[in-house]
C-alpha positions, 0 to 999 in steps of 0.5 A: 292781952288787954287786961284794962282800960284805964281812959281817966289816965290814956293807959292801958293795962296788958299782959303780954305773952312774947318779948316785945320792946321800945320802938315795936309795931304792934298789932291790936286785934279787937273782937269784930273791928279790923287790926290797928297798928301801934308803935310802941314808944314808951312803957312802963311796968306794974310800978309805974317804972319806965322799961325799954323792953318786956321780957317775961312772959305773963309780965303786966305792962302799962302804955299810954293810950288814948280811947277803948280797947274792946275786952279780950283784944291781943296784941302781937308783934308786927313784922316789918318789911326792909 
């Protein structure tokens, strides 16, 4: 879940709830807007140390992006098609 913007540095600050790692498509889901699709190539974790993974429910992940996510939007793991 999005816990904050931070636009002044193309971050954004979430909670996650399921393992997810580098290399993920995640899907954001915004109150009202349709999904948008995210690839997770790099993160970082509540000191600013650059993880390969988010293993622990409730961990505070930070990843660059670029614009505004509407409060309360989730993310969740996208399965891919093979």
């Amino acid at each position: 879940m999005l816990i904050e913007n931070q636009v002044e540095k193309n971050r954004i600050l979430i909670e996650q709830r399921n393992y997810f790692e580098k290399g993920d498509l995640l899907e954001i889901m915004q109150p009202g807007e349709d999904y948008i699709e995210y690839r997770v190539d790099e993160m970082y974790d509540e000191n600013m140390n650059l993880v390969t993974s988010a293993p622990h429910p409730q961990q505070k992940i930070y990843l660059p992006f670029s614009g505004v996510l509407k409060p309360f939007s989730l993310f969740r793991r996208k399965k891919e098609k093979f």
